[in-house]
N, CA and C of each residue as an Amber inpcrd file, in Angstrom:
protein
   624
  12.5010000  60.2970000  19.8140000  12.3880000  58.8300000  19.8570000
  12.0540000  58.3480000  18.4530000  12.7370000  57.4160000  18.2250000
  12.6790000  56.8680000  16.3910000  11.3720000  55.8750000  16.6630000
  10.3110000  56.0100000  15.8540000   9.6490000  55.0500000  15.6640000
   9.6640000  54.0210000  14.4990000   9.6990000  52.7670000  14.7150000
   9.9170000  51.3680000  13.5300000   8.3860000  51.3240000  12.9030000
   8.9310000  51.3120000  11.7840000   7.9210000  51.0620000  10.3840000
   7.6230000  49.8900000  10.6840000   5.8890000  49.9410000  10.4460000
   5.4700000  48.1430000  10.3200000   6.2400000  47.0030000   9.0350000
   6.1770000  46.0750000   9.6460000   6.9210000  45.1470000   8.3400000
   6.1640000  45.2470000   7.3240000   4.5530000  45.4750000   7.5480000
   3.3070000  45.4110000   6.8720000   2.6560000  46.5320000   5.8090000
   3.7690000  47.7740000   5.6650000   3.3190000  48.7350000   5.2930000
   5.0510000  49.1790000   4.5100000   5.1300000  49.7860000   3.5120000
   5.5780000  50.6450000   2.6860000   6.4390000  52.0030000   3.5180000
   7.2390000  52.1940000   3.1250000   7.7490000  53.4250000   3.3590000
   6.6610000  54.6650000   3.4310000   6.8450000  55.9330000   4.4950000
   5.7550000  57.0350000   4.1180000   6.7730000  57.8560000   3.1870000
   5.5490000  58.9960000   2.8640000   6.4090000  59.5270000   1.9430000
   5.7530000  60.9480000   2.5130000   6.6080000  62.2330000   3.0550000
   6.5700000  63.3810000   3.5070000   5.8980000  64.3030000   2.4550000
   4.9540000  64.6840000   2.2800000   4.4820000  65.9050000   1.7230000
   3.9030000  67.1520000   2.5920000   3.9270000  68.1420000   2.2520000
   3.5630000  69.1720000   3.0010000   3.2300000  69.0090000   4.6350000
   3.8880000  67.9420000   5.1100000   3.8980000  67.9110000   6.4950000
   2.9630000  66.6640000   7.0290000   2.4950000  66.1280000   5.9630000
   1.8700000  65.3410000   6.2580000   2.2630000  64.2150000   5.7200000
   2.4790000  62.8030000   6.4660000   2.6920000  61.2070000   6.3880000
   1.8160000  61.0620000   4.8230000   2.0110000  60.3200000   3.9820000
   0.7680000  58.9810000   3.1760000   1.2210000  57.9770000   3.0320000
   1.0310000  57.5460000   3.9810000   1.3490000  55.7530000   3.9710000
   0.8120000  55.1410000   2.7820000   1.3330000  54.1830000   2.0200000
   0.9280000  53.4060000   1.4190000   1.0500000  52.0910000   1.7950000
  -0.0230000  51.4580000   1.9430000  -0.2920000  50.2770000   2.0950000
   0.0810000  49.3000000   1.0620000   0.6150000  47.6960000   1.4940000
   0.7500000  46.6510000   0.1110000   0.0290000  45.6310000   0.4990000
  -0.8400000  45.6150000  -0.1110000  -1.6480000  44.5940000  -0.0940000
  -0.9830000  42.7870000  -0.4600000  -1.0950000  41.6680000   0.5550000
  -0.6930000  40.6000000   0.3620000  -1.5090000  39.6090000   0.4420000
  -1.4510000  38.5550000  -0.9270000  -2.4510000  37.7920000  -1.1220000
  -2.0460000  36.5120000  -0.6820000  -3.5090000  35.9370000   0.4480000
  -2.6150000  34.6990000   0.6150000  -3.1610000  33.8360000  -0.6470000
  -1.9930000  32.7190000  -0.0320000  -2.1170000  31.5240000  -1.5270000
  -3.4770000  31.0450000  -1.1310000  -3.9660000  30.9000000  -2.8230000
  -5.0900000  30.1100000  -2.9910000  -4.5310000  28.8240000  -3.4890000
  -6.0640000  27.9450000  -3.1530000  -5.7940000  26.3440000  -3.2910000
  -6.6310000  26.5270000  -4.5570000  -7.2170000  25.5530000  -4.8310000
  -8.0430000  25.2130000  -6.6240000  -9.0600000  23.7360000  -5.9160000
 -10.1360000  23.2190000  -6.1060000 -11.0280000  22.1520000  -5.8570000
  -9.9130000  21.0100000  -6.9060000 -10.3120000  19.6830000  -6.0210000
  -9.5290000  18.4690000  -6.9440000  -9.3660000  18.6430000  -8.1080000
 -10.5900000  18.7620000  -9.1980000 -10.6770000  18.4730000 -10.8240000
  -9.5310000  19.3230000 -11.0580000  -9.5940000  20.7070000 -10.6990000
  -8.6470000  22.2590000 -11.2860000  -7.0800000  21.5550000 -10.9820000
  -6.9140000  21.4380000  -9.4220000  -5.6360000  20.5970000  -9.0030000
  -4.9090000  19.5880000  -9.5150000  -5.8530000  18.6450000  -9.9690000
  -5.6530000  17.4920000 -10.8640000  -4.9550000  17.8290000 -12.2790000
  -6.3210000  19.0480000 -12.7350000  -5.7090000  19.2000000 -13.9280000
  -4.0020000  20.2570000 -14.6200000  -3.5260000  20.2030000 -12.7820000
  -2.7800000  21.8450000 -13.3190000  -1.1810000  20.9760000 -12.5870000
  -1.4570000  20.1770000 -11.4830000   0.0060000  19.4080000 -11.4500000
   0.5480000  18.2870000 -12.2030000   1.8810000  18.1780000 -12.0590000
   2.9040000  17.2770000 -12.8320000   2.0370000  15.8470000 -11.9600000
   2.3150000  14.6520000 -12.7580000   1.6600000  13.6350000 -12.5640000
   3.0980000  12.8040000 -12.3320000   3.0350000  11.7340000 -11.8400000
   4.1710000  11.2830000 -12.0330000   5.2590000  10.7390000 -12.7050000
   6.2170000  10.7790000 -12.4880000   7.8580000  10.5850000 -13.4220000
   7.9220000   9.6400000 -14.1450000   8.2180000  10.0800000 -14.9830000
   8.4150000   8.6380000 -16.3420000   9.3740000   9.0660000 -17.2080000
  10.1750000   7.7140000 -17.1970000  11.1860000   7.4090000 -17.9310000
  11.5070000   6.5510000 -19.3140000  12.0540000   6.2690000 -19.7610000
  12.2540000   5.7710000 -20.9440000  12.2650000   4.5420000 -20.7330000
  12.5610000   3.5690000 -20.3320000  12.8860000   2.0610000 -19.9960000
  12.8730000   1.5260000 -20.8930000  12.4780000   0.8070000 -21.0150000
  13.3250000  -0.3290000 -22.5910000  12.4650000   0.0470000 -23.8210000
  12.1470000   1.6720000 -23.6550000  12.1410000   1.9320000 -24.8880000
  13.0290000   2.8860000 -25.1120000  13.6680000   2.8800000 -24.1420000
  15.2740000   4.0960000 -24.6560000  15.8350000   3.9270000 -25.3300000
  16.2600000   2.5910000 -25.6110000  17.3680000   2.1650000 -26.6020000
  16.7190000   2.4300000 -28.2010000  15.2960000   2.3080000 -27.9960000
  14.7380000   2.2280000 -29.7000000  14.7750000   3.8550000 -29.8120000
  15.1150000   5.3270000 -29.5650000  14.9740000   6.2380000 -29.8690000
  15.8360000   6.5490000 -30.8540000  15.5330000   7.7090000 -31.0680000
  16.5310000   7.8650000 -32.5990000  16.9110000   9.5780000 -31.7140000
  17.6040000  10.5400000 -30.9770000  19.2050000   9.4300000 -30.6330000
  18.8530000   8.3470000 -29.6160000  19.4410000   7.0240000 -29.1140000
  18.7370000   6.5550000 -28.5740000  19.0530000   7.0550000 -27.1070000
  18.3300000   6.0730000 -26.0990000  18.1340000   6.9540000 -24.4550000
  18.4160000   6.1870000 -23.3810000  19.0040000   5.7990000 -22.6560000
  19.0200000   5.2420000 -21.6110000  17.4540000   5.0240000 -20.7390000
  17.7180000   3.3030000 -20.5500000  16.4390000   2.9700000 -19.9500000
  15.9550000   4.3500000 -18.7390000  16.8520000   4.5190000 -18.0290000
  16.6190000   5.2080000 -16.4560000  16.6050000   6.8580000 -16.8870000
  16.9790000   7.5530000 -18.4440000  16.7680000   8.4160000 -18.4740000
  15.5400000   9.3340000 -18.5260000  15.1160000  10.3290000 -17.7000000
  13.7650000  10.6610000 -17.5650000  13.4170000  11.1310000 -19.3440000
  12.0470000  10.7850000 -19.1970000  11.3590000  11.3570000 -20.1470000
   9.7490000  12.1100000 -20.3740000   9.1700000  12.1910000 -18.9700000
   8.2610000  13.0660000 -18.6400000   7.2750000  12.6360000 -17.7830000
   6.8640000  13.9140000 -17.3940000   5.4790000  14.0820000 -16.2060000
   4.4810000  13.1740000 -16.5050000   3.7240000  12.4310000 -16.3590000
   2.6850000  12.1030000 -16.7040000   1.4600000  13.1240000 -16.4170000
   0.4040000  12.9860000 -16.8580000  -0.9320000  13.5420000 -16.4220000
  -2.1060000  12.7390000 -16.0690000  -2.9830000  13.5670000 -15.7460000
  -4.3350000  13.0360000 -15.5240000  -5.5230000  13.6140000 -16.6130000
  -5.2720000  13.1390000 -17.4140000  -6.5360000  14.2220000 -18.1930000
  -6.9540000  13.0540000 -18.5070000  -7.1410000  11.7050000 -18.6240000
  -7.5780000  10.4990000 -19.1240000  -8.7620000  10.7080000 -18.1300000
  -8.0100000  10.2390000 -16.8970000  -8.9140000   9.9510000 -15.3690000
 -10.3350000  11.2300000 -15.7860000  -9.7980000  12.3170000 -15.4080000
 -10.2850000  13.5490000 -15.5730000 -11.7790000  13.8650000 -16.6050000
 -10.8420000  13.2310000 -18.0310000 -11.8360000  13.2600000 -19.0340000
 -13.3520000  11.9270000 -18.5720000 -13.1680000  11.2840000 -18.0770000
 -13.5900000  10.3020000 -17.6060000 -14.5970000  10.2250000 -16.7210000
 -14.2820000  11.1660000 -15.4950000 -15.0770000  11.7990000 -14.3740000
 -15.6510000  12.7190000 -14.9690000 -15.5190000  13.6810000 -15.8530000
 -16.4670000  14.2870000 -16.3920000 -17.6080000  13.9520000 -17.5210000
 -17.1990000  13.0020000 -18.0030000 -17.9070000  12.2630000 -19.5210000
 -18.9280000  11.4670000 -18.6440000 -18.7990000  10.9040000 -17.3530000
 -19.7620000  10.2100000 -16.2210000 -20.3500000  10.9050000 -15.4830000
 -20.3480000  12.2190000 -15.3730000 -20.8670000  12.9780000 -14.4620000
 -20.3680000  13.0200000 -13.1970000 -18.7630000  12.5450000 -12.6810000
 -18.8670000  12.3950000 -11.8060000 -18.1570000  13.3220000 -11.1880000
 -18.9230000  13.9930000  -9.9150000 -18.4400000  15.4060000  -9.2080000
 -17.0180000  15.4750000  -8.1650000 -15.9750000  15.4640000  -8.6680000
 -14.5320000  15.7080000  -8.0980000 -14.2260000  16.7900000  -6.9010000
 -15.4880000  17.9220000  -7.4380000 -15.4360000  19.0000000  -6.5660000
 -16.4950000  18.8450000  -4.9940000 -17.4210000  18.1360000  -4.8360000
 -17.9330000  17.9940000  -3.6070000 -16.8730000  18.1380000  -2.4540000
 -17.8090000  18.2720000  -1.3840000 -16.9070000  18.5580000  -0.3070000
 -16.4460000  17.2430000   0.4060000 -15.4080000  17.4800000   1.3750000
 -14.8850000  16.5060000   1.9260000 -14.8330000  15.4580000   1.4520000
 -13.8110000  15.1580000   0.5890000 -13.5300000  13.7300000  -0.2830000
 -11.9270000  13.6770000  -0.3790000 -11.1150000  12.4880000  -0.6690000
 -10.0090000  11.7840000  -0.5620000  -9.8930000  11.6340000  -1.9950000
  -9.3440000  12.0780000  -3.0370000  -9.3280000  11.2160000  -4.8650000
  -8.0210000  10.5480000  -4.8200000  -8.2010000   8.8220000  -5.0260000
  -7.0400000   8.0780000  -6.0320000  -7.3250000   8.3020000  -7.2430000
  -6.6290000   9.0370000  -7.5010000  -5.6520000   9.2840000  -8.7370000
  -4.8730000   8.8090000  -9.6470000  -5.3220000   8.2160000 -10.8270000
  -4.4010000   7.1650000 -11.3240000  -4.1980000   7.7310000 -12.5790000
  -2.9610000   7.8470000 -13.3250000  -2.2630000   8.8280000 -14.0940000
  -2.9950000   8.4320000 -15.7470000  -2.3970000   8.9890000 -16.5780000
  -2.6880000   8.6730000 -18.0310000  -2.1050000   6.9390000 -18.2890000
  -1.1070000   6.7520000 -17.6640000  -0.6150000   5.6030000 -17.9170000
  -1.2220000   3.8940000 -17.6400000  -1.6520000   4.7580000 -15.9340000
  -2.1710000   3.3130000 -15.5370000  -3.6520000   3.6610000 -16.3530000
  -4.2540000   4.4100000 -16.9050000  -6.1280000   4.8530000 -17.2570000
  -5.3980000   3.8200000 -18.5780000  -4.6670000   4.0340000 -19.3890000
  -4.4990000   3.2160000 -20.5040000  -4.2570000   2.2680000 -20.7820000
  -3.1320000   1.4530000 -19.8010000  -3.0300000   0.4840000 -18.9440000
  -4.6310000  -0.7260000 -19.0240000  -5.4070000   0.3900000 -17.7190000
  -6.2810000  -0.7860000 -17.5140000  -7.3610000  -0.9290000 -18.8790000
  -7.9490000   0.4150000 -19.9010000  -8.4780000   0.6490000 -20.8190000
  -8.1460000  -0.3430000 -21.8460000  -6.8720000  -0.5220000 -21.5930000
  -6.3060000  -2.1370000 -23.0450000  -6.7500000  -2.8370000 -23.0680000
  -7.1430000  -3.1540000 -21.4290000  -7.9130000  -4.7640000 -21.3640000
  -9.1210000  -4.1660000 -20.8490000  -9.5640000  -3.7570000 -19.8030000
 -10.8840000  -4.1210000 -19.7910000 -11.9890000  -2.8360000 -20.0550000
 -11.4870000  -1.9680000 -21.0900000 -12.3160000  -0.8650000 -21.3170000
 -12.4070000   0.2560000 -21.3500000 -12.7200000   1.2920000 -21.2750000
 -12.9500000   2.6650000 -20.9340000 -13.4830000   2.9390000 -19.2610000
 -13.1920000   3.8680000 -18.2250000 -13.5400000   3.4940000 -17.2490000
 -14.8960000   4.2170000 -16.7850000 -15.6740000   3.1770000 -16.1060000
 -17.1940000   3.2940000 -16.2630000 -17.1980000   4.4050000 -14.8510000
 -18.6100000   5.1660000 -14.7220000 -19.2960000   6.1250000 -13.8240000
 -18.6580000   5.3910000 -12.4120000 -19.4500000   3.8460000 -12.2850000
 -18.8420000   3.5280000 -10.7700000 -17.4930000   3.0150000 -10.4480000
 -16.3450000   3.1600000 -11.8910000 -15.0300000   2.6520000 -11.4220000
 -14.7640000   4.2300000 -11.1870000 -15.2400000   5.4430000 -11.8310000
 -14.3190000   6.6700000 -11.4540000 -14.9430000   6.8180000  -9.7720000
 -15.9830000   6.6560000  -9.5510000 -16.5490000   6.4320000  -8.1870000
 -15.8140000   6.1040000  -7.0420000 -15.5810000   4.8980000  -7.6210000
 -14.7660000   4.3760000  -6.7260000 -12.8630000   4.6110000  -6.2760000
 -12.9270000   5.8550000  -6.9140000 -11.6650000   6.3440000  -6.7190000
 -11.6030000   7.2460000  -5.6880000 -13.4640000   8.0060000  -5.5310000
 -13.8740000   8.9200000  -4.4530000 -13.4830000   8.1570000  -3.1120000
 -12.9240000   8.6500000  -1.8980000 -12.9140000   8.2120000  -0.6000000
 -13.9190000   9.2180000  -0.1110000 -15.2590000   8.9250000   0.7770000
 -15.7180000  10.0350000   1.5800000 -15.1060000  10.2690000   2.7590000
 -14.9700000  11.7410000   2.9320000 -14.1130000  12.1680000   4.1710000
 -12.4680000  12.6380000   3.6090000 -11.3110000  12.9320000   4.4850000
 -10.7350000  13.6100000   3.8470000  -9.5170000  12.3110000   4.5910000
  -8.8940000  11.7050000   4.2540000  -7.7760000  10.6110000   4.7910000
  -6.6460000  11.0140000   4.5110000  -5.2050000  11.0460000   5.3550000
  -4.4650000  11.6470000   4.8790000  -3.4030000  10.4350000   5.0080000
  -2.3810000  10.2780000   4.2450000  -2.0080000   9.0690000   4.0380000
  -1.2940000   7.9910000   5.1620000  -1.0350000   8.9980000   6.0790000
  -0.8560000   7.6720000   7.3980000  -1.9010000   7.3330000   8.5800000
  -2.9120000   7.6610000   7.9410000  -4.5680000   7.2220000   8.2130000
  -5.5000000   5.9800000   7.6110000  -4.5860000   5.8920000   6.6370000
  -4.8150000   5.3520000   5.8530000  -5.3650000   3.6160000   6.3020000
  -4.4210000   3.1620000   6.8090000  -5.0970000   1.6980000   7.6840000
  -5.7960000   1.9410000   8.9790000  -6.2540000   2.6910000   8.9280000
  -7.6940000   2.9270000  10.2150000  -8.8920000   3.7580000  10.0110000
  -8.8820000   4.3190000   8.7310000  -9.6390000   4.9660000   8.3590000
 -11.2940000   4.0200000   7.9210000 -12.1860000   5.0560000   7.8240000
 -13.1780000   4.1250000   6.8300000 -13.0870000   4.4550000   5.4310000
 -12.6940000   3.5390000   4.7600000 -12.0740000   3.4840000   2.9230000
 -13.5080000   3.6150000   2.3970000 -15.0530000   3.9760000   2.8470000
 -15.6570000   3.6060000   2.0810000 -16.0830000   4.6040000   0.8380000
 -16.1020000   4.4680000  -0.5490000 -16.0260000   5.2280000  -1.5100000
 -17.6130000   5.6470000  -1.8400000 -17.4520000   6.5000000  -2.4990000
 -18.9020000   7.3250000  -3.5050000 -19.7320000   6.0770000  -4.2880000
 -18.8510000   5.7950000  -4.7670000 -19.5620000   4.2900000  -5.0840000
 -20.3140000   3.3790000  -4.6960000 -20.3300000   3.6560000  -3.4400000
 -21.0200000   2.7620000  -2.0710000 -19.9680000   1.8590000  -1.4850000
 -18.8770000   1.0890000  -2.0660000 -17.8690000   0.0470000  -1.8390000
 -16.9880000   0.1440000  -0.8030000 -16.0600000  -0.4600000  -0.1960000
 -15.1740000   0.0530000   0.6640000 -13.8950000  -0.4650000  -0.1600000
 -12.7060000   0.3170000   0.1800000 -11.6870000   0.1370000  -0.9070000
 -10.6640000  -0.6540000   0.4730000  -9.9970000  -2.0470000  -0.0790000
  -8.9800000  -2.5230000   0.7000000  -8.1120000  -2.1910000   1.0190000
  -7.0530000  -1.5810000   2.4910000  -6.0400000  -1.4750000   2.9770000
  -5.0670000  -2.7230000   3.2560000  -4.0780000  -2.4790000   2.6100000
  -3.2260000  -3.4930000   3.5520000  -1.6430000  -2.6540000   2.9260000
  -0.5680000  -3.6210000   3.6840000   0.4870000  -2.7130000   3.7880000
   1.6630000  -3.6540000   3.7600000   2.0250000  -3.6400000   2.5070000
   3.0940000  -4.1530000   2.2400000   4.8290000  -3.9960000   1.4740000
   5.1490000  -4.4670000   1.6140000   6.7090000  -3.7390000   0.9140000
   7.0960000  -2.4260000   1.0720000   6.9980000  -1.9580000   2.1110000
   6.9290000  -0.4210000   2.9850000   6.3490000   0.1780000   1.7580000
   4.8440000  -0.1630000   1.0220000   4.0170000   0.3080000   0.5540000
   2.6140000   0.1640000   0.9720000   1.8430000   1.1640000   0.5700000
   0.6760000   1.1810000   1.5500000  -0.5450000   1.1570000  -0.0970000
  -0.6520000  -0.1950000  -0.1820000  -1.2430000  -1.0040000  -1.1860000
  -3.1790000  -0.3360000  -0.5020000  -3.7640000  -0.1490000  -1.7360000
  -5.3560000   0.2240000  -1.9540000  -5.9810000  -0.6580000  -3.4240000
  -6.4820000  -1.8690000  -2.2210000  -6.6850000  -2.8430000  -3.6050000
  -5.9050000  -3.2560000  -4.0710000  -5.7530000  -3.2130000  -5.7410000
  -4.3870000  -3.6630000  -6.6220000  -3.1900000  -2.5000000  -6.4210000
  -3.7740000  -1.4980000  -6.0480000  -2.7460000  -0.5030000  -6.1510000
  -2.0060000   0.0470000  -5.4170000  -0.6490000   0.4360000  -5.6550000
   0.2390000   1.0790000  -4.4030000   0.2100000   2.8330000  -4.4690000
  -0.3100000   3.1490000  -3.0720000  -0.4470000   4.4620000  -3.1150000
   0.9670000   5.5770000  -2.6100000   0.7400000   6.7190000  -2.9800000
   1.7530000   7.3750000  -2.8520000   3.3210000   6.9920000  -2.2830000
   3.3030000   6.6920000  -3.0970000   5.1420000   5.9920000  -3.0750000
   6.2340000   6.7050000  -3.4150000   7.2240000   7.0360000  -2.7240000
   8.3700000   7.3860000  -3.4580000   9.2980000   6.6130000  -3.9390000
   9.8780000   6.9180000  -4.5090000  11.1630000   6.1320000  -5.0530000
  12.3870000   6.6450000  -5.6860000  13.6730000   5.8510000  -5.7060000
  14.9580000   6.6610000  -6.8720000  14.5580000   6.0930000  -8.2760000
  15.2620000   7.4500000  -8.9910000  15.0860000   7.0330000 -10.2010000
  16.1580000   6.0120000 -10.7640000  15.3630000   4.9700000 -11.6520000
  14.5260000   5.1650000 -13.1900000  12.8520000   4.8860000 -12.0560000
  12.6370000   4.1870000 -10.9040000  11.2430000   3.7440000 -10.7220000
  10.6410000   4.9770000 -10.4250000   9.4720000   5.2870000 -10.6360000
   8.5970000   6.0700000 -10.6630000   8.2570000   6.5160000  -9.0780000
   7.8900000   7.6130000  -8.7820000   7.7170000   7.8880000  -7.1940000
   6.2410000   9.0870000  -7.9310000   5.1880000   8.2460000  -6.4830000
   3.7110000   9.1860000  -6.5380000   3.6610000   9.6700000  -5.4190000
   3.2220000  10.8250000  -5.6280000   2.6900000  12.1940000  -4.2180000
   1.0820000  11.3300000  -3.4710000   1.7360000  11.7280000  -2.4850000
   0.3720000  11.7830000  -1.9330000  -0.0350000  13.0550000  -0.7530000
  -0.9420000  13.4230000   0.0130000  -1.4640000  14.6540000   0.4660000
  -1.2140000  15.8290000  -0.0730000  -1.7940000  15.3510000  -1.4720000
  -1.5780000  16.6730000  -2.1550000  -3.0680000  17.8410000  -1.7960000
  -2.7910000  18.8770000  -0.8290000  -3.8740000  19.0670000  -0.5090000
  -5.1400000  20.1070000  -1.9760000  -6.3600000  20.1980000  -1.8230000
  -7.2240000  20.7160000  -2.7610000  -8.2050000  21.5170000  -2.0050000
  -8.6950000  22.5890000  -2.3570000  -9.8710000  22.8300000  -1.5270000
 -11.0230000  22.2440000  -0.6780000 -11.3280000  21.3460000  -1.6540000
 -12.0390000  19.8140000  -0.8180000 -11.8090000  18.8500000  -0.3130000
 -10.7880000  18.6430000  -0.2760000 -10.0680000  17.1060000  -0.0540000
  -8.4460000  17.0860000  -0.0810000  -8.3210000  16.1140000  -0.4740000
  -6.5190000  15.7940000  -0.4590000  -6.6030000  14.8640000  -2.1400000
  -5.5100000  14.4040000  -2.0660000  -5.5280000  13.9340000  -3.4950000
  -4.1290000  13.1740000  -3.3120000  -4.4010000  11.6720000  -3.6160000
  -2.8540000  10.9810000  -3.2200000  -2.6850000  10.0500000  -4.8850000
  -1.5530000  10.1180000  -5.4530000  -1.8670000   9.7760000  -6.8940000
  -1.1380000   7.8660000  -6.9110000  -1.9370000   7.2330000  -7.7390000
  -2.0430000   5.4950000  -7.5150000  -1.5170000   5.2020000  -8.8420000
  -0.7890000   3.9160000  -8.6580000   0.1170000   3.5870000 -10.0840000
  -0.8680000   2.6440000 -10.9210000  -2.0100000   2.3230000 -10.2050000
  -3.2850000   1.3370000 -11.0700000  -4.7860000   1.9700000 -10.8310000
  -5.4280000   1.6100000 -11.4550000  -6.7810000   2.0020000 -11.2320000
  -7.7450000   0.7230000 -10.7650000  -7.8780000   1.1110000  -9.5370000
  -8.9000000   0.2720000  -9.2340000 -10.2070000   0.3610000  -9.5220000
 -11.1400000  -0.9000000  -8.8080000 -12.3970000  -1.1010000  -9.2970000
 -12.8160000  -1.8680000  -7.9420000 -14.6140000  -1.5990000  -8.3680000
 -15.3910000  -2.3750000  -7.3160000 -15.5130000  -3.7210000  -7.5390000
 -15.2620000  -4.6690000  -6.6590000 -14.9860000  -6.4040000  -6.4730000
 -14.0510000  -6.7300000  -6.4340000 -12.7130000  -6.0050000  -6.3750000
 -11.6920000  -6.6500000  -6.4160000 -11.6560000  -7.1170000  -5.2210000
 -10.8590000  -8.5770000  -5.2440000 -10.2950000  -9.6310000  -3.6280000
  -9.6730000  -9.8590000  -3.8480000  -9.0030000  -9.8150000  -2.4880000
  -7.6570000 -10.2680000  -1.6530000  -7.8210000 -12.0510000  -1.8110000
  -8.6330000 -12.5750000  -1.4350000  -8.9870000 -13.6700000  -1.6160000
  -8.7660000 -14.1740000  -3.1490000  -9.0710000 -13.6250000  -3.4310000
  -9.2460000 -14.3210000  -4.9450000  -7.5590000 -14.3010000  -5.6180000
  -6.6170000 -13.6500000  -4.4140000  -5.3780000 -13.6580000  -5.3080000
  -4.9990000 -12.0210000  -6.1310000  -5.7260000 -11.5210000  -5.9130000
  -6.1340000 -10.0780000  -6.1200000  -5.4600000  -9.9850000  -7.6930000
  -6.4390000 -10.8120000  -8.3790000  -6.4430000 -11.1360000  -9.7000000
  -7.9550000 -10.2020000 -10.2270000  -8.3990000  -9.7950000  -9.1740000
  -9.4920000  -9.3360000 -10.1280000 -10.9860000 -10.2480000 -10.5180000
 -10.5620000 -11.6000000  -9.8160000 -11.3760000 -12.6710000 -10.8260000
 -12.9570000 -12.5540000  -9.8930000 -12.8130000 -11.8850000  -8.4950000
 -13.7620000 -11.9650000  -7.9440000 -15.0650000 -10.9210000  -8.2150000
 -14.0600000  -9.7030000  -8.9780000 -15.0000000  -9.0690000  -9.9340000
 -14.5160000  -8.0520000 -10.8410000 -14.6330000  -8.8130000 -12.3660000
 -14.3750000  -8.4330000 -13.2460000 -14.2280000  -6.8050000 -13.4440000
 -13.5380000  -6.0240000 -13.4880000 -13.9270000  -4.4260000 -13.8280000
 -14.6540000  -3.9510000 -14.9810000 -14.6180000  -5.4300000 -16.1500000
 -15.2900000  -5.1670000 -17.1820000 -16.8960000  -5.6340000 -17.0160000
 -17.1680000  -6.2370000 -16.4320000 -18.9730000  -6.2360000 -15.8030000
 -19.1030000  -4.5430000 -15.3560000 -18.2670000  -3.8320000 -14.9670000
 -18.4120000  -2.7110000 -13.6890000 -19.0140000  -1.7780000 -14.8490000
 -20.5540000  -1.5120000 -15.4520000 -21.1020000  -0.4410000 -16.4120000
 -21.9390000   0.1000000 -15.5080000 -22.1030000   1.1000000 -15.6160000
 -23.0180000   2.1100000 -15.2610000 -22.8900000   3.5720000 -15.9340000
C-alpha cells in the first residue's frame, strides 16, 4: 500500500534503512504596529498636473510621477510624543502633501492635531458612519457622506479613483489598528456649521 507524503514535510531520504524526514519550516506573515506600517508603504499616487508641462522633458498633466509618503505626519507624531503604537486605535493618515499643504498656512502640526488623527477602537471603513469617531485627543471627528465619498471633517477618506486623480487605501490593516490614508489633515473645532471653513476653530490656536 503506497503511503502520501504530507504536503507539510519534504521528501524522506533512505539511509541505512532508516526514513529522515526533513521538516520545512513555514513562516506566517508578520504585520508591523502603525508607525513601522506607515513608515514602510507607498502613500498615495501623484502625478504631474500642471506642472508637467514645465519639466524639462516636459510631462503630461495625468502622467504619474510618484508615491507619496508619510514621514512628515510621522516625523510629527514623534517630535510630540505621540504614541501610534498603542493598542486598539484607527490612524488618519494624511500624506507628505496634504502635512505641507496645511503647514503653509497654519503651521507645523501641533501634539493635539496629530491626536486627533488617533480614532480609539479599531473602525473599519464601512463602519465608519455608526461608529464612535471619538479621538485621543478627547474630540469626536465628523462623519458625513458625500459624493460616494465618506468625508471625516474637511477630509475625504479612503477613496479610489482613475488616474490623473489620486486614489487613498483604506483598511490597511497594522498590528494595532487599521490605518485608512486622508487627502487633508484635520484638526480639533472644525464645523459643519460654520461652512467647514475651519472658522469655528482655527487649527492655528490648536498648540499644545
Amino acid at each position: 500500500m503506497m503511503m502520501l507524503a504530507s504536503p507539510f514535510m519534504s521528501s524522506g531520504l533512505v539511509v541505512g534503512g532508516a526514513a529522515t524526514m526533513q521538516t520545512q519550516r513555514f513562516s506566517m506573515p508578520q504585520m508591523a504596529a502603525v508607525a513601522d506600517t506607515l513608515a514602510s508603504i507607498q502613500g498615495p499616487d501623484l502625478y504631474w498636473e500642471e506642472k508637467g508641462p514645465l519639466q524639462d522633458p516636459p510631462k503630461e498633466e495625468s502622467d504619474f510621477k510618484e508615491y507619496d509618503t508619510f514621514s512628515l505626519f510621522l516625523g510629527a507624531c514623534s517630535s510630540n510624543g505621540v504614541d501610534l503604537n498603542q493598542a486598539d486605535i484607527t490612524v488618519l493618515a494624511p500624506s507628505n502633501k496634504a502635512c505641507e499643504e496645511f503647514s503653509a498656512t497654519y503651521g507645523p502640526l501641533t501634539k493635539d492635531i496629530c491626536n486627533y488623527h488617533i480614532i480609539k477602537g479599531v473602525v473599519k471603513t464601512d463602519a465608519l458612519g455608526s461608529a464612535d469617531l471619538t479621538t485621543v485627543e478627547g474630540s469626536k471627528v465628523t462623519y458625513r457622506r458625500m459624493f460616494r465619498k465618506d468625508f471625516l471633517d474637511n477630509a475625504f477618506c479612503a477613496a479610489a479613483a482613475s488616474p490623473p486623480r489620486t486614489s487613498y487605501q483604506g483598511n490597511i490593516a497594522a498590528d494595532n489598528g487599521l490605518i485608512h490614508m486622508i487627502n487633508e489633515v484635520i484638526y480639533p473645532g472644525w464645523s459643519e456649521s460654520a461652512g467647514g471653513d475651519g472658522s469655528a476653530g482655527d487649527p492655528a490656536a490648536t498648540r499644545a
